[in-house]
N, C-alpha and C positions, 0 to 999 in steps of 0.2 A: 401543509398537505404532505402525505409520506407517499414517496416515490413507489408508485405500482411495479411489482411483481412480474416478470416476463411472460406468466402465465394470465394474469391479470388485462395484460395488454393484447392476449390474443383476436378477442372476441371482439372489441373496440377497432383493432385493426382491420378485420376481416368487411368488418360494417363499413370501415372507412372507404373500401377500394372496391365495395358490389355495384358499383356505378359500369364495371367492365370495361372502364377508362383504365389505359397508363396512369401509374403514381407512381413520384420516384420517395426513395426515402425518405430524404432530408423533410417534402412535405407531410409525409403520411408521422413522418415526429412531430414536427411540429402542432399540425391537429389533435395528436392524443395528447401533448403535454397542455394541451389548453381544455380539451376536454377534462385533464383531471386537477387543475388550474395549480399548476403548477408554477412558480417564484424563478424567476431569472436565477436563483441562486438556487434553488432545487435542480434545474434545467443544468446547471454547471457542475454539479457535484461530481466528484472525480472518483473513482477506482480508490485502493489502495495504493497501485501502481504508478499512479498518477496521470495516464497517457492516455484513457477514453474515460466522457462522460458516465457515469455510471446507468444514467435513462438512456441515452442512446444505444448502449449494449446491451438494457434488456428489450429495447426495440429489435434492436437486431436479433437475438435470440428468439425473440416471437418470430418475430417473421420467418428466420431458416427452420422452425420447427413447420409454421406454416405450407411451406416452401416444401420441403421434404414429404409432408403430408401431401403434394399434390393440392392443396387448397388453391396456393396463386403460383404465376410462374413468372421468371424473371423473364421479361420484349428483350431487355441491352443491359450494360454497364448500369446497375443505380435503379434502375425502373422495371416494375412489376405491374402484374396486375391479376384479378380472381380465376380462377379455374371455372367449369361446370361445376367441377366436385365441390369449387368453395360455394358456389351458389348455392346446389345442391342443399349443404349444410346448414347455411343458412336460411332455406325453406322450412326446417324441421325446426325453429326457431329453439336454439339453444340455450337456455340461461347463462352458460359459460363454457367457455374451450380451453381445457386444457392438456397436458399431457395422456392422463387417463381417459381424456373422450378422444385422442388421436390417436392411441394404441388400435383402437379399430383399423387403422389404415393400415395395410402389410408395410408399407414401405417407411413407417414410421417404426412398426415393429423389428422390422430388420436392421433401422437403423441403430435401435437403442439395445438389441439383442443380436449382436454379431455372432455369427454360428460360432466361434470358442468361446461365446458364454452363455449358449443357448440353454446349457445346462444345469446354468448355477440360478438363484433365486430373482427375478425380476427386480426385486426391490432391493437390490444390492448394487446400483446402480450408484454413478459419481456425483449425479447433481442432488441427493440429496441433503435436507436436512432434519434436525427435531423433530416439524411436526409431520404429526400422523392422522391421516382421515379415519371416519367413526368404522370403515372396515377393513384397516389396519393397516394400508394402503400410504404407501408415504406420498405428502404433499410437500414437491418441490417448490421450491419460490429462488432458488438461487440460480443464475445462470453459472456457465461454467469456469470460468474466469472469475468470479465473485468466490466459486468455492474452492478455487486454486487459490487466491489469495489471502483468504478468510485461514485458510490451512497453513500457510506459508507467514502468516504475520502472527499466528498461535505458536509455529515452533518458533519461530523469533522473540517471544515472548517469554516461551519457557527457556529456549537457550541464555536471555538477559539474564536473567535472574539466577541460574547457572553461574554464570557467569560474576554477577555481584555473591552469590556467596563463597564460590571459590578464591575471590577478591580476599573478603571477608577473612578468609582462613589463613592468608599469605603475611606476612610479616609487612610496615610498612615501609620501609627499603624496598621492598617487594616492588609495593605498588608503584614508589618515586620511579622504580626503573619502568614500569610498562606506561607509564604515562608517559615518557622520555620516548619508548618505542611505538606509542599512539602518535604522537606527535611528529615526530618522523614520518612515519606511514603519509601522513594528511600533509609533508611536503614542507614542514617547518624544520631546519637544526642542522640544513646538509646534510652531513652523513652521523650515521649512529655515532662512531667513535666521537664527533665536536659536540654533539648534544650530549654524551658520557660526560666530558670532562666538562662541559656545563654545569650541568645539574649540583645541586647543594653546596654552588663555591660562593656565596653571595653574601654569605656569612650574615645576614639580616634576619634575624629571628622572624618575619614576616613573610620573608621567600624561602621555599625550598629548592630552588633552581633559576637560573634563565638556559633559554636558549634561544639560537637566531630565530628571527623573523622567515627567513628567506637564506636558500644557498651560498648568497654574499656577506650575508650579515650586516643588511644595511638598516637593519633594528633588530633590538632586544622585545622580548618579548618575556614578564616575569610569570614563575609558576609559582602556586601553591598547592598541595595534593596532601587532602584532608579523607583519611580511610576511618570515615563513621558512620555510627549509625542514630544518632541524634541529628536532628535537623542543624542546616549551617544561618545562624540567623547574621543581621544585619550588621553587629558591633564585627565579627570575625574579617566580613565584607569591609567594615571601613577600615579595620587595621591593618587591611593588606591593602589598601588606597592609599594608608600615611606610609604604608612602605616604602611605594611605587614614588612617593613625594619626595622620599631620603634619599631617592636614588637616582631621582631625574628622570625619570622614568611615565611612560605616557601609557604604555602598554601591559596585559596581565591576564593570566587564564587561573581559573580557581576551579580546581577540577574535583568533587565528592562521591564518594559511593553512595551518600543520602539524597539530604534535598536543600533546597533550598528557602526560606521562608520567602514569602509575600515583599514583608520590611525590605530585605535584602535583593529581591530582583528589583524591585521600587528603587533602591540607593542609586543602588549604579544604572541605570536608566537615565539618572536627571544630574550624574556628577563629569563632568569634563572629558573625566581620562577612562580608557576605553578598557575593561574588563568584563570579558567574557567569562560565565556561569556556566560549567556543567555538572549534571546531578549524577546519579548513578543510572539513571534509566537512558539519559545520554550519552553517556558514558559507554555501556554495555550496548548500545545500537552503533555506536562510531567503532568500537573494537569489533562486531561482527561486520561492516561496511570495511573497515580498514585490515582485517583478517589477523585482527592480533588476540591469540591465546583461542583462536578456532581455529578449526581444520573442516578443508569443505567432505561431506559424505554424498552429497548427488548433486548432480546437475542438471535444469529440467530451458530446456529451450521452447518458449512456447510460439509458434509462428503462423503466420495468414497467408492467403493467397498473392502472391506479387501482379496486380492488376497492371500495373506497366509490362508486365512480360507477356500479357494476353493484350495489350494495345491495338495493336496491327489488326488484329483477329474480330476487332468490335468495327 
Protein backbone atom coordinates (compact mmCIF):
# COMPACT_ATOMS: atom_id res chain seq x y z
CA UNK A 1 0.00 0.00 0.00
CA UNK A 2 1.54 3.44 -0.73
CA UNK A 3 1.57 5.78 2.08
CA UNK A 4 -1.53 8.55 1.49
CA UNK A 5 -0.77 11.94 0.84
CA UNK A 6 -1.37 14.73 3.59
CA UNK A 7 -4.21 15.86 1.49
CA UNK A 8 -5.37 12.51 1.04
CA UNK A 9 -5.70 12.15 4.83
CA UNK A 10 -7.78 15.03 5.14
CA UNK A 11 -11.17 13.87 4.75
CA UNK A 12 -10.55 10.33 6.37
CA UNK A 13 -9.68 12.36 9.37
CA UNK A 14 -12.27 14.71 9.60
CA UNK A 15 -14.84 11.49 9.47
CA UNK A 16 -12.79 10.11 12.02
CA UNK A 17 -13.40 12.87 14.87
CA UNK A 18 -17.52 13.87 13.73
CA UNK A 19 -18.41 11.83 16.83
CA UNK A 20 -17.59 15.64 18.68
CA UNK A 21 -15.73 13.41 21.06
CA UNK A 22 -11.95 14.35 22.21
CA UNK A 23 -9.39 12.31 19.93
CA UNK A 24 -5.98 12.59 20.64
CA UNK A 25 -3.34 12.09 17.74
CA UNK A 26 -1.66 9.19 18.41
CA UNK A 27 -5.22 7.42 18.06
CA UNK A 28 -6.77 9.42 15.21
CA UNK A 29 -3.09 7.79 13.30
CA UNK A 30 -3.64 4.88 14.27
CA UNK A 31 -7.18 4.49 12.76
CA UNK A 32 -6.28 6.02 9.31
CA UNK A 33 -3.14 3.95 9.07
CA UNK A 34 -5.56 0.79 9.38
CA UNK A 35 -8.17 2.27 7.35
CA UNK A 36 -5.65 2.42 4.42
CA UNK A 37 -4.09 -0.91 5.64
CA UNK A 38 -1.14 0.06 5.97
CA UNK A 39 2.27 -2.62 6.99
CA UNK A 40 4.05 -2.07 10.37
CA UNK A 41 6.85 -1.20 7.93
CA UNK A 42 4.96 1.37 5.99
CA UNK A 43 3.76 2.79 9.46
CA UNK A 44 7.69 3.19 10.23
CA UNK A 45 9.00 4.62 7.23
CA UNK A 46 11.24 7.52 8.09
CA UNK A 47 11.95 11.04 6.47
CA UNK A 48 14.95 11.58 4.65
CA UNK A 49 16.17 13.04 7.85
CA UNK A 50 15.64 10.21 9.66
CA UNK A 51 13.80 11.58 12.92
CA UNK A 52 9.86 11.44 12.24
CA UNK A 53 7.79 8.79 10.75
CA UNK A 54 7.04 9.85 7.39
CA UNK A 55 2.75 9.00 7.79
CA UNK A 56 2.83 10.52 11.06
CA UNK A 57 3.98 13.99 9.47
CA UNK A 58 1.51 13.90 6.78
CA UNK A 59 -0.92 13.17 9.80
CA UNK A 60 0.17 15.98 11.19
CA UNK A 61 0.07 18.23 8.36
CA UNK A 62 -3.63 17.26 7.74
CA UNK A 63 -4.61 17.95 10.75
CA UNK A 64 -2.71 21.79 11.22
CA UNK A 65 -4.26 22.56 7.80
CA UNK A 66 -7.41 21.28 9.45
CA UNK A 67 -6.84 23.09 12.50
CA UNK A 68 -6.14 26.38 10.88
CA UNK A 69 -9.13 26.03 8.58
CA UNK A 70 -11.13 26.19 11.81
CA UNK A 71 -12.50 22.64 11.01
CA UNK A 72 -11.30 21.02 14.52
CA UNK A 73 -9.67 22.67 17.46
CA UNK A 74 -7.26 21.54 19.70
CA UNK A 75 -9.37 20.87 24.07
CA UNK A 76 -5.05 20.48 25.48
CA UNK A 77 -1.77 19.15 24.73
CA UNK A 78 -2.36 16.18 21.80
CA UNK A 79 -6.12 16.29 21.76
CA UNK A 80 -8.64 17.80 19.38
CA UNK A 81 -11.78 17.64 18.32
CA UNK A 82 -14.38 18.87 15.14
CA UNK A 83 -15.68 22.39 14.91
CA UNK A 84 -19.39 23.36 13.95
CA UNK A 85 -17.65 24.45 10.81
CA UNK A 86 -16.06 20.93 10.55
CA UNK A 87 -19.47 19.45 10.88
CA UNK A 88 -20.91 22.03 8.81
CA UNK A 89 -18.47 20.64 5.92
CA UNK A 90 -19.14 17.69 6.45
CA UNK A 91 -23.01 18.00 5.81
CA UNK A 92 -22.27 19.16 2.26
CA UNK A 93 -20.86 15.62 1.85
CA UNK A 94 -17.46 16.31 0.17
CA UNK A 95 -15.79 13.59 -2.08
CA UNK A 96 -12.48 15.08 -0.88
CA UNK A 97 -10.74 18.03 1.18
CA UNK A 98 -8.07 19.42 0.21
CA UNK A 99 -6.10 22.33 -0.04
CA UNK A 100 -8.06 24.09 -2.88
CA UNK A 101 -11.51 23.16 -1.20
CA UNK A 102 -9.87 25.06 2.17
CA UNK A 103 -8.97 28.12 0.38
CA UNK A 104 -12.61 29.00 0.80
CA UNK A 105 -11.89 29.64 4.49
CA UNK A 106 -10.25 33.31 5.04
CA UNK A 107 -7.98 31.96 7.62
CA UNK A 108 -6.50 29.37 5.44
CA UNK A 109 -6.15 31.96 2.79
CA UNK A 110 -4.32 34.20 4.91
CA UNK A 111 -2.45 31.68 6.02
CA UNK A 112 -0.98 30.41 2.79
CA UNK A 113 -1.02 34.07 1.35
CA UNK A 114 0.89 36.33 3.84
CA UNK A 115 0.14 40.01 2.99
CA UNK A 116 4.11 40.35 1.33
CA UNK A 117 2.87 37.82 -1.09
CA UNK A 118 -0.40 38.77 -1.55
CA UNK A 119 0.85 40.01 -4.70
CA UNK A 120 2.70 37.37 -6.34
CA UNK A 121 0.86 34.27 -8.03
CA UNK A 122 -0.97 31.81 -5.55
CA UNK A 123 0.50 28.96 -7.19
CA UNK A 124 3.84 29.92 -6.47
CA UNK A 125 3.64 28.48 -3.32
CA UNK A 126 6.46 25.99 -1.26
CA UNK A 127 4.57 23.02 -0.91
CA UNK A 128 4.32 22.31 -4.34
CA UNK A 129 5.07 19.75 -6.78
CA UNK A 130 4.93 18.35 -10.63
CA UNK A 131 1.65 17.68 -10.74
CA UNK A 132 -1.03 19.85 -12.03
CA UNK A 133 -4.93 19.57 -11.78
CA UNK A 134 -7.09 19.66 -15.41
CA UNK A 135 -7.39 23.66 -14.60
CA UNK A 136 -3.92 24.20 -14.15
CA UNK A 137 -4.03 24.46 -10.61
CA UNK A 138 -1.14 22.83 -8.72
CA UNK A 139 -1.81 19.63 -6.85
CA UNK A 140 0.24 19.37 -3.64
CA UNK A 141 0.92 16.06 -2.22
CA UNK A 142 4.08 16.88 -0.33
CA UNK A 143 4.08 18.25 3.22
CA UNK A 144 6.66 20.78 3.93
CA UNK A 145 9.45 19.06 5.49
CA UNK A 146 9.09 16.16 2.65
CA UNK A 147 9.79 19.33 0.16
CA UNK A 148 12.56 20.69 2.25
CA UNK A 149 14.19 17.54 2.17
CA UNK A 150 13.39 16.25 -1.19
CA UNK A 151 15.35 19.81 -2.17
CA UNK A 152 18.17 19.32 0.12
CA UNK A 153 19.02 15.57 -0.86
CA UNK A 154 18.83 16.85 -4.80
CA UNK A 155 21.55 19.54 -4.11
CA UNK A 156 23.39 16.81 -2.35
CA UNK A 157 23.26 14.85 -5.16
CA UNK A 158 24.22 17.37 -7.59
CA UNK A 159 26.92 18.58 -5.39
CA UNK A 160 28.34 14.47 -5.22
CA UNK A 161 28.81 14.15 -8.42
CA UNK A 162 30.53 17.71 -8.50
CA UNK A 163 32.40 16.55 -6.58
CA UNK A 164 33.45 12.92 -8.03
CA UNK A 165 34.24 14.90 -11.18
CA UNK A 166 36.36 17.36 -9.85
CA UNK A 167 37.92 14.19 -8.12
CA UNK A 168 38.24 12.88 -11.61
CA UNK A 169 40.23 15.85 -13.00
CA UNK A 170 42.90 16.02 -9.97
CA UNK A 171 46.04 13.95 -10.32
CA UNK A 172 46.13 10.89 -8.07
CA UNK A 173 48.55 12.17 -5.36
CA UNK A 174 45.61 14.42 -5.44
CA UNK A 175 43.24 12.21 -4.33
CA UNK A 176 45.92 9.88 -1.85
CA UNK A 177 46.18 13.26 0.05
CA UNK A 178 42.15 14.01 0.38
CA UNK A 179 41.55 10.68 1.43
CA UNK A 180 44.30 11.06 4.14
CA UNK A 181 42.30 14.43 4.97
CA UNK A 182 38.85 12.44 4.80
CA UNK A 183 40.06 10.37 7.20
CA UNK A 184 41.27 12.55 9.71
CA UNK A 185 38.09 14.59 9.58
CA UNK A 186 36.12 11.06 10.61
CA UNK A 187 38.69 10.94 13.63
CA UNK A 188 41.25 8.38 12.31
CA UNK A 189 45.45 9.39 12.11
CA UNK A 190 45.55 11.93 15.10
CA UNK A 191 46.66 14.79 13.66
CA UNK A 192 47.17 15.53 9.72
CA UNK A 193 50.92 16.05 10.01
CA UNK A 194 51.03 11.67 11.44
CA UNK A 195 48.64 10.61 8.93
CA UNK A 196 51.07 12.76 6.05
CA UNK A 197 53.99 10.89 6.97
CA UNK A 198 51.82 7.74 6.91
CA UNK A 199 50.57 7.56 3.86
CA UNK A 200 52.56 5.66 0.81
CA UNK A 201 55.45 4.42 3.26
CA UNK A 202 54.27 0.75 3.28
CA UNK A 203 56.24 0.14 0.30
CA UNK A 204 53.60 -2.85 -0.57
CA UNK A 205 52.38 -2.49 -3.95
CA UNK A 206 48.89 -3.49 -2.38
CA UNK A 207 48.86 -0.50 0.07
CA UNK A 208 48.92 2.97 -0.63
CA UNK A 209 49.21 4.12 2.88
CA UNK A 210 48.27 3.16 6.59
CA UNK A 211 47.26 5.34 9.07
CA UNK A 212 46.35 5.06 12.80
CA UNK A 213 43.35 3.63 13.96
CA UNK A 214 42.85 6.07 16.72
CA UNK A 215 44.81 9.19 18.21
CA UNK A 216 47.09 6.57 20.20
CA UNK A 217 47.84 4.37 17.45
CA UNK A 218 46.64 1.38 19.04
CA UNK A 219 46.00 0.01 15.39
CA UNK A 220 46.94 0.41 11.95
CA UNK A 221 44.46 0.62 9.68
CA UNK A 222 45.65 -0.21 5.66
CA UNK A 223 44.43 2.21 2.78
CA UNK A 224 44.07 1.76 -0.77
CA UNK A 225 42.79 4.68 -2.90
CA UNK A 226 41.87 3.64 -6.42
CA UNK A 227 40.79 7.01 -8.74
CA UNK A 228 38.59 5.06 -11.49
CA UNK A 229 36.22 4.93 -13.43
CA UNK A 230 35.77 1.10 -14.26
CA UNK A 231 34.17 -0.87 -11.67
CA UNK A 232 36.50 -2.34 -8.78
CA UNK A 233 35.67 -6.04 -9.01
CA UNK A 234 36.64 -8.81 -6.74
CA UNK A 235 40.36 -10.02 -7.70
CA UNK A 236 41.48 -6.03 -6.91
CA UNK A 237 39.48 -6.84 -3.27
CA UNK A 238 41.31 -9.93 -2.64
CA UNK A 239 44.82 -8.61 -3.59
CA UNK A 240 44.57 -6.10 -1.17
CA UNK A 241 43.32 -9.11 1.61
CA UNK A 242 46.80 -10.90 0.64
CA UNK A 243 48.41 -7.52 1.33
CA UNK A 244 46.80 -6.97 4.70
CA UNK A 245 48.12 -10.95 5.14
CA UNK A 246 51.98 -9.75 4.23
CA UNK A 247 51.66 -7.36 6.81
CA UNK A 248 49.85 -8.86 9.83
CA UNK A 249 47.47 -6.87 9.29
CA UNK A 250 43.70 -7.38 10.30
CA UNK A 251 42.38 -4.04 9.27
CA UNK A 252 41.82 -2.02 5.72
CA UNK A 253 39.66 0.61 3.87
CA UNK A 254 39.51 0.48 0.07
CA UNK A 255 38.23 3.79 -0.97
CA UNK A 256 37.09 4.47 -5.21
CA UNK A 257 35.62 7.02 -7.13
CA UNK A 258 33.60 4.14 -8.93
CA UNK A 259 31.96 1.05 -7.62
CA UNK A 260 32.20 -1.72 -6.45
CA UNK A 261 31.05 -5.15 -8.01
CA UNK A 262 28.44 -7.45 -6.33
CA UNK A 263 31.75 -10.46 -6.31
CA UNK A 264 33.66 -7.98 -4.36
CA UNK A 265 31.16 -6.58 -1.50
CA UNK A 266 30.27 -10.61 -1.39
CA UNK A 267 34.36 -11.23 -0.63
CA UNK A 268 34.88 -9.37 2.08
CA UNK A 269 31.48 -10.10 3.82
CA UNK A 270 32.45 -13.80 4.41
CA UNK A 271 36.49 -13.29 4.70
CA UNK A 272 37.87 -12.91 8.39
CA UNK A 273 39.64 -9.58 8.26
CA UNK A 274 37.81 -6.51 8.41
CA UNK A 275 37.70 -4.31 5.12
CA UNK A 276 35.64 -1.69 4.55
CA UNK A 277 34.42 -0.54 0.79
CA UNK A 278 33.88 2.73 -0.25
CA UNK A 279 32.51 3.81 -3.69
CA UNK A 280 32.46 7.15 -4.92
CA UNK A 281 28.76 7.94 -4.08
CA UNK A 282 30.20 7.26 -0.50
CA UNK A 283 32.87 8.76 -0.90
CA UNK A 284 31.41 12.13 -2.10
CA UNK A 285 28.50 12.02 0.89
CA UNK A 286 31.34 11.46 3.82
CA UNK A 287 33.43 14.49 2.23
CA UNK A 288 30.08 16.70 2.24
CA UNK A 289 29.31 15.31 5.98
CA UNK A 290 32.97 15.67 6.88
CA UNK A 291 33.39 19.27 5.04
CA UNK A 292 36.19 18.19 2.91
CA UNK A 293 36.69 20.07 -0.53
CA UNK A 294 33.18 22.00 0.29
CA UNK A 295 32.34 25.14 1.57
CA UNK A 296 29.09 25.73 3.34
CA UNK A 297 26.79 28.62 1.25
CA UNK A 298 23.49 28.73 3.68
CA UNK A 299 22.33 27.53 6.78
CA UNK A 300 18.69 26.66 7.31
CA UNK A 301 17.58 25.87 10.98
CA UNK A 302 14.30 24.18 10.87
CA UNK A 303 12.53 24.20 14.38
CA UNK A 304 9.00 23.30 16.43
CA UNK A 305 7.41 24.45 19.11
CA UNK A 306 9.19 23.60 22.60
CA UNK A 307 6.01 22.08 24.42
CA UNK A 308 8.08 21.68 27.68
CA UNK A 309 8.25 25.51 27.78
CA UNK A 310 4.31 25.76 27.58
CA UNK A 311 4.08 22.84 30.25
CA UNK A 312 2.91 24.88 33.28
CA UNK A 313 0.34 26.55 31.09
CA UNK A 314 -1.63 23.07 30.08
Amino acid sequence: MVIPDFQSLMLPLLEIVKDGQEHSHRDVSEILAAQFNLSDVEKKELLPSGRQARFDNRVAWSRAYLKKACLIENTRRGIFRITADGLELLKSKPSRIDIKLLMQYPEIKEWREPSSRKAENSDSGSLTNDDNGQDGTTVETQTPEEVLEASYQELRRALAQELIDRIMACSPKFFESLVVDLLVAMGYGGSRRDAGRAIGQSGDGGIDGIIKEDKLGLDIVYIQAKRWNNTVGRPVVQAFAGSLEGQRARKGIIITTSYFSPDARDYVSRIEKKIVLIDGVQLAQLMIDYGIGVAEVANYTVKRVDLDYFEDEQ
